[in-house]
N, C-alpha and C positions, 0 to 999 in steps of 0.2 A: 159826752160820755154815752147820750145815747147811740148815736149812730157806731161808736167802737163797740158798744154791746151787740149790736145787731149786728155787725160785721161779722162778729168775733163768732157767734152762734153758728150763721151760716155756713163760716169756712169750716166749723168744729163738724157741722153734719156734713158736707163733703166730704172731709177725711174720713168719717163712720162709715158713709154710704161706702167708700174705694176697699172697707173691708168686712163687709157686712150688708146683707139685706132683710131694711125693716120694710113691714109691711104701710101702706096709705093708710091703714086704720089707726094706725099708731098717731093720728095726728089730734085723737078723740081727744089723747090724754090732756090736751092743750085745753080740754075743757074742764079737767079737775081743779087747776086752780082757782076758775073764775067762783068754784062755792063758798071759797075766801072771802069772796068780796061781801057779802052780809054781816061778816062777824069779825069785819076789821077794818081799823083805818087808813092802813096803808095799801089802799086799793091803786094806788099807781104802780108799786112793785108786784102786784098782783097781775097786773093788766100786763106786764113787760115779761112777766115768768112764764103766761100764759103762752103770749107769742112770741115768747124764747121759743118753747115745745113744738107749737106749728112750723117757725120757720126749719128749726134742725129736724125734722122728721121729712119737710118736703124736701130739703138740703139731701139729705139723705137720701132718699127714695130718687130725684133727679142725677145724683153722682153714680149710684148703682147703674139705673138703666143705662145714661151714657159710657158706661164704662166697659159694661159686661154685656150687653146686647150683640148677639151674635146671630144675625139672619141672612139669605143670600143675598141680601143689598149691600154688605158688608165683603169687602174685596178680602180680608181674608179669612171669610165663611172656607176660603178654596185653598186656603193654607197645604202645605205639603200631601196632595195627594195629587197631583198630577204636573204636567206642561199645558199651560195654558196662553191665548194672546190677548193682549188689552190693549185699550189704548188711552192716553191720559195727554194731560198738560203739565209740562215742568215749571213746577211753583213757584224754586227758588233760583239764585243764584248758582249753578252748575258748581261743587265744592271739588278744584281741581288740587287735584294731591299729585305725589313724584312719580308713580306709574299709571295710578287711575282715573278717574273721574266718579263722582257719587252726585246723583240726579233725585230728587225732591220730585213726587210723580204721584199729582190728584187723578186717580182713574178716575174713568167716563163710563167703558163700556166692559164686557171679559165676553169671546166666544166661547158657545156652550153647544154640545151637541144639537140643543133646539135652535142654536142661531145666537146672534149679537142679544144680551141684555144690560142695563143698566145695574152700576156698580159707584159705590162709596169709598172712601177712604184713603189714606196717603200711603205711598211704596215708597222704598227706599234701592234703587236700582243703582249698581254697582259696574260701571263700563270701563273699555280702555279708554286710556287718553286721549286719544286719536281715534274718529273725527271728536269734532268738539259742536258740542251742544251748547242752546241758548235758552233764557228765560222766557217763557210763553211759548216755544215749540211746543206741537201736537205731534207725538209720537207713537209707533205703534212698536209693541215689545212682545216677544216669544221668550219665552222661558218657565222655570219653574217657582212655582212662587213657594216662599221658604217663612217657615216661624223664625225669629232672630233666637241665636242661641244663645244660653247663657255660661259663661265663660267660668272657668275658674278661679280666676282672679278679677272678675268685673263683671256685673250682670250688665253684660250687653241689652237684653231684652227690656228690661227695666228703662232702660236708659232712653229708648229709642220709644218704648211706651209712652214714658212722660213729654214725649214730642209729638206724640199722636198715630206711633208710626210702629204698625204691628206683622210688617210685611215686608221680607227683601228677594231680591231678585239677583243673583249674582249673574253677571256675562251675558247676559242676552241677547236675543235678535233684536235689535232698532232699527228703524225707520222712521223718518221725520216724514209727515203728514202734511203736514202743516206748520206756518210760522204765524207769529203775531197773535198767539192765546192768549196773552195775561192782561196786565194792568197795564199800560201804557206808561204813563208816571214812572211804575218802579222800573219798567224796562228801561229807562232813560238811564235812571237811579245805576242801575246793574253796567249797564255800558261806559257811562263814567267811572263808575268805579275800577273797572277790566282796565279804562284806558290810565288812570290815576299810579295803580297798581303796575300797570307796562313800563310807566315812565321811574319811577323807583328802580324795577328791575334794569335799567337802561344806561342808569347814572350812575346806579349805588354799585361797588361787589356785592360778595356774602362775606358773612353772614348781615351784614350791613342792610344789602336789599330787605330781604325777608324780614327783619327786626322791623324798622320803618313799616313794610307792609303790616304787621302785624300794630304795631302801636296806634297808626293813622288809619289803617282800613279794616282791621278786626281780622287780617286775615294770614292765619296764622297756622295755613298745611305744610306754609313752605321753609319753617322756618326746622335749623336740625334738632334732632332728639337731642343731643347733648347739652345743646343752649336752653332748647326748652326744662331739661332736668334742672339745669343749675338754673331757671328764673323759679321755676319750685321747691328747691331747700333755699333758695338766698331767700321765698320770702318776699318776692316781688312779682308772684304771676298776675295782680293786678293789674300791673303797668302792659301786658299786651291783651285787654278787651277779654276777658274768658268771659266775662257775663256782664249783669247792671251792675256788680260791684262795685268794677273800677267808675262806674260813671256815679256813685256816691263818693267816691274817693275824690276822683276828679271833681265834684259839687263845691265839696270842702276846700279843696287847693285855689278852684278858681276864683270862690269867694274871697278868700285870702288875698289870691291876687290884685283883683278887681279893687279893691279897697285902697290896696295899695296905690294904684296906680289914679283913681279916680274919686277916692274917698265916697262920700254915701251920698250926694250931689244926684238926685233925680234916679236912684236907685239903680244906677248903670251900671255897677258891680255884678246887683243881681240879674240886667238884662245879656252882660257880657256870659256869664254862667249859661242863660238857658240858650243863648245864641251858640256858643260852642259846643253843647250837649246835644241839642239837637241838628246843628250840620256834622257832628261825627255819627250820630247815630243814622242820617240818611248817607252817608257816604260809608256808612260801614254794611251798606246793603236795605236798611229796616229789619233786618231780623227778629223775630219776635222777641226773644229773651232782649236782646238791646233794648227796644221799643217800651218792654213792658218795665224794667231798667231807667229810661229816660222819663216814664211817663210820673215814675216815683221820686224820680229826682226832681224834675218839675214839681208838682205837688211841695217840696221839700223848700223849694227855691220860695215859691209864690207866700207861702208862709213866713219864711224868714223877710221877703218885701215887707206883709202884711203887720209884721211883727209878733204874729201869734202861731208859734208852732205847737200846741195844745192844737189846735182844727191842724195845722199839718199833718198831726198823730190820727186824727179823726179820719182826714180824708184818706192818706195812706192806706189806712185800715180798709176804709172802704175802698178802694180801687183796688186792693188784694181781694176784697169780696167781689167785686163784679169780675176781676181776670178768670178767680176761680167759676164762678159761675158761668161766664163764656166758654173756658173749656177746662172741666175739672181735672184732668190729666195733670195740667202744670203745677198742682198742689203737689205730689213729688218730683218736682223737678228741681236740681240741686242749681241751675239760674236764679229762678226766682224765690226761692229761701233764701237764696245768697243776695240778692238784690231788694228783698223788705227788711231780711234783719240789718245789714248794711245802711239802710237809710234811717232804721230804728237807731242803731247806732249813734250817726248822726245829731237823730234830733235829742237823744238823753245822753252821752257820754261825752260825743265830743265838744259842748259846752266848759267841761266841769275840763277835761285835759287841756285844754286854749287857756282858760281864765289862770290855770293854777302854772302854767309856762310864761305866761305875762305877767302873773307877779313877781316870778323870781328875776326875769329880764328887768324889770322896773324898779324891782328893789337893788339888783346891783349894778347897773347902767344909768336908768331914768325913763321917763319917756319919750322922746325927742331926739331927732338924728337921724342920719342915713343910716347908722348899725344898727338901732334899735330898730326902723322898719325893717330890715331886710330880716332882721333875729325875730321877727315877728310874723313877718311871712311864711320865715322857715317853720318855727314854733305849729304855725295854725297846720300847714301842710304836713309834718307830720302829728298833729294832733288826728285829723280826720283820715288820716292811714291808721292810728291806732284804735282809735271808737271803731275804725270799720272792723279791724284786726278782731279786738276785743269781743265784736259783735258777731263775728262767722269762724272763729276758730276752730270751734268742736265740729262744726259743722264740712270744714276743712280734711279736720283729720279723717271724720266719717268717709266721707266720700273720697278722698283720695290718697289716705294711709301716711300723709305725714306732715310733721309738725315743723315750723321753720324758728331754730333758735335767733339766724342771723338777721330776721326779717328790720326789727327796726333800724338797724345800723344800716342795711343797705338800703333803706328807704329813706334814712336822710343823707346818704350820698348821694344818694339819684333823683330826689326829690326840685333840688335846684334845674338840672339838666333836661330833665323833663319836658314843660314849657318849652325851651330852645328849639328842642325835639320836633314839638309838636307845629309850632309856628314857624320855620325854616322847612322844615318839611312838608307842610300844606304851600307853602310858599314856592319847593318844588315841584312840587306834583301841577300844580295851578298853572305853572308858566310851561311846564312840560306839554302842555296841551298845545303850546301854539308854535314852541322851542325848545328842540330837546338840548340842543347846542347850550341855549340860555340853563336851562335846568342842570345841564350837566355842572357849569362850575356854580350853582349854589347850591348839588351835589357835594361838592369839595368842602362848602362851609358846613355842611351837616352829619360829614361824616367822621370826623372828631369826637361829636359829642357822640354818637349811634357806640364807636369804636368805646371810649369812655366806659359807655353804661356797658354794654359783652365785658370787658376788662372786670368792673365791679362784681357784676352778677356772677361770673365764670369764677374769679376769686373767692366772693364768698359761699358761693354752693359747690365749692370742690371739700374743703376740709371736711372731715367727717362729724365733726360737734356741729357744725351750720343747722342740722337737723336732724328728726330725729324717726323713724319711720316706724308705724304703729299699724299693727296687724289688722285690730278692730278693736271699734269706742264700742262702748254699750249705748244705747240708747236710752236707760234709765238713768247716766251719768249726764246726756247731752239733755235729758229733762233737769234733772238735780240742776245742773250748772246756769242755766237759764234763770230759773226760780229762783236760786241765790243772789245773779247778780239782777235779778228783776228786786228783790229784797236791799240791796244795797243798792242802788238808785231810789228806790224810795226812800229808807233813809236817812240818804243823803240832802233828798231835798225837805224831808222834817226837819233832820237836827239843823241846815243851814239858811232854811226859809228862804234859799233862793227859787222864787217863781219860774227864773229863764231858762232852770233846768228842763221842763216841760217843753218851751217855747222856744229852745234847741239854738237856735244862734240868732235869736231876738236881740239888739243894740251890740250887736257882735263887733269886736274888733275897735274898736275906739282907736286906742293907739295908732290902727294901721292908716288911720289919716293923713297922718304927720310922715311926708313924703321928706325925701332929700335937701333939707332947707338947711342952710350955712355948706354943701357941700358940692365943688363944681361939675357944675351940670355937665359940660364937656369932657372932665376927667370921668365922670363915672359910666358915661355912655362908651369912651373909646379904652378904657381898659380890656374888655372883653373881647370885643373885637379883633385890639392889638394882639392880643393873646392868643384867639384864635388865626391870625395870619401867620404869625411866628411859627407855634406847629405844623403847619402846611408848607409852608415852605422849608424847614427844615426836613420834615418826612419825607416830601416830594424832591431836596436835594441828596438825602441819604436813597433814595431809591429809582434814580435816573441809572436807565439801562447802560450796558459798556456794551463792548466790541467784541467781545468773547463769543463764542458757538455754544452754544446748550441745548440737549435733545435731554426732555423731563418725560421720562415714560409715567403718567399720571396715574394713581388709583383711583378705581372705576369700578372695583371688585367683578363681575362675569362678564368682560370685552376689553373694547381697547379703546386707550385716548395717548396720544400722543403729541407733546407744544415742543415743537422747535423754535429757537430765540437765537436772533443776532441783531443786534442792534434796535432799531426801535422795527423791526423786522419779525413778525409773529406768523407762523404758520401750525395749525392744526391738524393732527391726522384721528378722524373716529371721532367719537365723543361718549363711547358705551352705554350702559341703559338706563342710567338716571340721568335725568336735569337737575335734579340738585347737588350729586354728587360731585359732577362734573363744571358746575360753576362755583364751588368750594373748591374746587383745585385749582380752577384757571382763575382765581382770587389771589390764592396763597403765592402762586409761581409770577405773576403780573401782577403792577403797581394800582394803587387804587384810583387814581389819575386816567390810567391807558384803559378806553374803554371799544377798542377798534381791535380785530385781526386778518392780517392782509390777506390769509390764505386759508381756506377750509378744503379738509381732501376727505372725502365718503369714500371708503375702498368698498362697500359692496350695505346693500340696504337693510341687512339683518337688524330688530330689534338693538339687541347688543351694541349695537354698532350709530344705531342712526336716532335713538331715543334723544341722546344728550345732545348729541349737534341739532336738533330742533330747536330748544332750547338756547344756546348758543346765538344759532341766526338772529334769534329775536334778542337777545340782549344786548349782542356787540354789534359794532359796524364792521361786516364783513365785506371786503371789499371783491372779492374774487370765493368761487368753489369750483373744485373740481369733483367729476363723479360720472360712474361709467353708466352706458345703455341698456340698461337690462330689463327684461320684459319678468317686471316680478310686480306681484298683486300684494296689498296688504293697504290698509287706511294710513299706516303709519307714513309707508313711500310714497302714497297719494298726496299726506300734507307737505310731503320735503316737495314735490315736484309744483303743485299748487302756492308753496309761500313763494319759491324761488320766481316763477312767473310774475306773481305781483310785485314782490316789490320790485323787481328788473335786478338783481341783482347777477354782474356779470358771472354767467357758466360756462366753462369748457367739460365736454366730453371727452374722458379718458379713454387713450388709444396707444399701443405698445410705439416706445420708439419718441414720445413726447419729452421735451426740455423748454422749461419754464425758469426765467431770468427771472428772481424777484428781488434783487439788484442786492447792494452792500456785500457780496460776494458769494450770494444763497441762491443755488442754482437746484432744480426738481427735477428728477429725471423717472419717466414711467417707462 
């Protein structure tokens, strides 16, 4: 209890300091209590009230300066009054979206009429897509540097604050300086991932690709707005990485798991948990909120080993005091609010939801069986979606205006499928590295379930009762709600004298010992399976090309795309100015199977025009392009003229008067 009082002090005068400056003297008053100590015997609450006072005063006074200090060491002391050039290192993972690119940029230096000086703090630099930038380039940038604004429906500024990041730069002049700035390690880290993420985009369509991206690599620019609306009224935006949430979510599912499959035998449940958490959090780049995310889940895990999650509540507590106190920013950040009440969740709620789902199973089935583990599985898995539910709701609404009525129904349909998800899909990605051939048909096995959960989630966040969208909570209601159900966990554990409320999933799971015993082992492994071949070959019969001629003029909305189809014969004309819009069409119009096109044709290198066939190259096997000589400058036709070089892919140059045989009776005439 002590170390949660100390915690709890500290983070309270950080929040003080982010809106208020007290003076260092203020830290005297830490000396009024100690005249208590002569005229009383509870000189221990005396000594802890004392240095309550010191610590929230210096709490405070440390949160103000680094918050508010504003001097020319400070990159944006230079905020909107000029065009200026600097030059930095790119921090993170290059965050590439369907027309841009957005770069993460620790400045070094900023010229100044007196010459080059040193400069602090993080920029948010906003470029086209094209050329592409890497983790650790030193770069040099021209432009104007801009206070982020705040929007009318979302404080942007706020948001990019709580990242430390008080600075953007939209379009600028770049220049790469230099390569090989950063960490070595995470530069690995970053390239695996790029290559992980390529091999998804290779095997899978859309929406399929980008789902998987998102689920297995956190990364989630490429996935469409619509699918992303409907995974937020369905009530299931856990399930694609937004913050540490889902990785308390996942904590809970995988304990569950683990149990199941290995009972509590050398504590391999819990080493399976932090083994998963931590290779998706490095494979989902390190990201801080991930990280900070993982490191509470750990915390969480190591407790329920130890059996005592009373110190898991302790250390939690303190590991938010030290995040805060490394950099107090993140105290409003809606990651890691969403990532300690999540694992607070955890350790007080989802006990009491597990236990009171296991007795209804027990009392109307028994304990013992294949159906009673798997209803017990299920049970625990959505038990720790709803403690987490429970525990970030309001917090939910706050920050992103709406409430999901559907969310548990569609998280215990997905909840099973999941898992599959996750391990068939790492399972791609892995062999992708050495064989895309290989990857591509355990592609086919993955993409059922991918198709499945879009099905679910698109279903239940279309109807209009799925949810429920809410203008603004009060913050006085998001206190109230807190403190009541802080009131009813306590209690709950007076009136029921259970200890393991506190100690969060201490002797958890008993039941889930008791694996598939009296039930054959053979049938229960190759039903799923079965099941899943049967759909794939039925879909893949129902969707084998015919003989027929079809010209699909695509939507593309400002250019052109064009798929001619005869036979197992595909020729492209354009690919207009998105990549994702344009691999959402050539999804819809092609089998999920066919991941090759025999013919690509460039009519001329405009934007418009040449955006999405970039995209394209990279995802399908193009066997042939055609595309005319033109002396035109731009990054974008430098990367179409640069991929095509590497990889050799065969080009002819268009010239008036050409006829190209691409046989089954589809003849091209320029």
């Amino acid at each position: 209890m002590l170390l949660i009082y100390l915690s709890s002090v500290w983070v309270v005068g950080i929040f003080a300091g982010s809106i208020l400056k007290l003076p260092l003297l203020f830290c005297l008053f830490g000396l009024v209590p100690l005249a208590l100590l002569f005229i009383t015997r509870h000189r221990k609450s005396v000594i802890l009230a004392s240095l309550g006072v010191f610590l929230f005063v210096a709490a405070a006074v440390y949160s103000y300066s680094s918050l508010y200090t504003v001097d020319e060491s400070r990159i944006y002391f230079y905020n909107d009054i000029g065009t200026y050039e600097i030059t930095g290192v790119i921090t993170g993972d290059p965050d590439i979206r369907d027309k841009s690119t957005r770069l993460t940029v620790a400045t070094e230096e900023i010229n100044l009429e007196e010459g080059w000086r040193e400069v602090e703090g993080t920029v948010l630099v906003i470029v086209p897509r094209y050329p592409e930038y890497r983790y650790g380039d030193l770069i040099s940038i021209i432009g104007e540097l801009q206070t982020p604004p705040r929007l009318d429906d979302f404080d942007y500024q706020g948001y990019l604050a709580h990242q430390g990041i008080y600075t953007t730069i939209y379009y600028p002049k770049v220049e790469v300086l230099d390569e090989g700035h950063g960490f070595q390690p995470l530069a690995w880290i970053y390239d695996l991932r790029k290559s992980l993420s390529r091999t998804l985009a290779e095997v899978l369509p859309e929406p399929q690709a980008s789902l998987a991206q998102g689920i297995l690599l956190g990364m989630r620019a490429n996935i469409p707005e619509q699918l992303n609306s409907d995974f937020a009224r369905s009530g299931t935006s856990h399930l694609l990485a937004i913050s540490g949430i889902n990785l308390g979510i996942m904590a809970g599912i995988l304990l569950s798991f683990g149990l199941w499959l290995f009972g509590r035998r050398h504590y391999l449940y819990v080493w399976l948990a932090l083994v998963v958490i931590w290779f998706y959090t490095i494979i989902t780049g390190m990201n801080p909120p991930v990280v900070r995310g993982a490191i509470m889940a750990s915390l969480f895990l190591f407790a329920e080993a130890l059996g005592r999650q009373r110190s898991g509540m302790a250390a939690l507590t303190f590991a938010a005091a030290v995040m805060v106190g490394i950099s107090p920013y993140i105290l409003g950040d809606a990651s890691f609010q969403l990532s300690f009440l999540a694992m607070a969740g955890l350790i007080f709620i989802y006990p009491v939801l597990r236990n009171f789902g296991r007795r209804i199973v027990t009392a109307r089935i028994g304990d013992e069986g294949f159906l009673v583990s798997i209803l017990n599985v299920t049970i625990d898995s959505i038990s720790a979606t709803l403690a987490a539910i429970i525990a970030v709701w309001p917090l939910i609404v706050y920050y992103f205006g709406i409430f999901s009525l559907a969310g548990p129904i569609a998280t215990f349909l997905l909840t099973p499928v999941l898992p599959v998800i996750i391990v068939l899909g790492s399972i791609t990605m892995l062999f992708g590295l050495a064989s895309v051939a290989v990857a591509q048909v355990l592609g086919w096995l993955v993409w059922p379930f991918l198709s499945y959960m879009i099905l679910v989630v698109s279903g239940m966040g279309s109807p209009s009762i799925a949810s429920i969208d809410v203008d603004s909570i009060s913050p006085v209601f998001i206190v109230c709600y807190y403190v009541l159900l802080a009131a009813i966990i306590w209690l709950h554990g007076r009136w029921s004298k259970m200890r393991n409320l506190v100690s969060g999933a201490a002797g958890v799971m008993k039941a889930g010992v008791s694996t598939s015993q009296g039930f054959s082992q053979r049938l229960k492994w190759a039903i799923a399976p079965l099941l899943v071949i049967t759909v794939l070959v039925v879909y893949t019969s129902a969707t084998m090309p015919d003989k027929e001629l079809r010209v699909s003029f695509l939507d593309v909305g400002q250019g052109d795309a064009i798929l001619i189809q005869r036979g197992s014969t595909q020729v492209l004309i354009d690919g207009g100015p998105s990549p994702q819009v344009i691999t959402m069409e050539l999804s819809r119009q092609m089998p999920f199977w066919d991941r090759s096109i025999d013919f690509v044709v460039l009519t001329h290198p405009h934007q418009d025009h040449l955006a999405g066939l970039m995209e394209v190259m990279r995802r399908y096997d193009v066997a042939q392009v055609l595309y005319p000589s033109l002396d035109y400058k731009s990054s974008l036709y430098d990367e179409w003229l640069r991929f095509i070089d590497e990889t050799g892919i065969k080009s002819v140059i268009a010239c008036a008067g050409q006829r190209i045989d691409m046989g089954d009776g589809v003849v091209i005439d320029v």
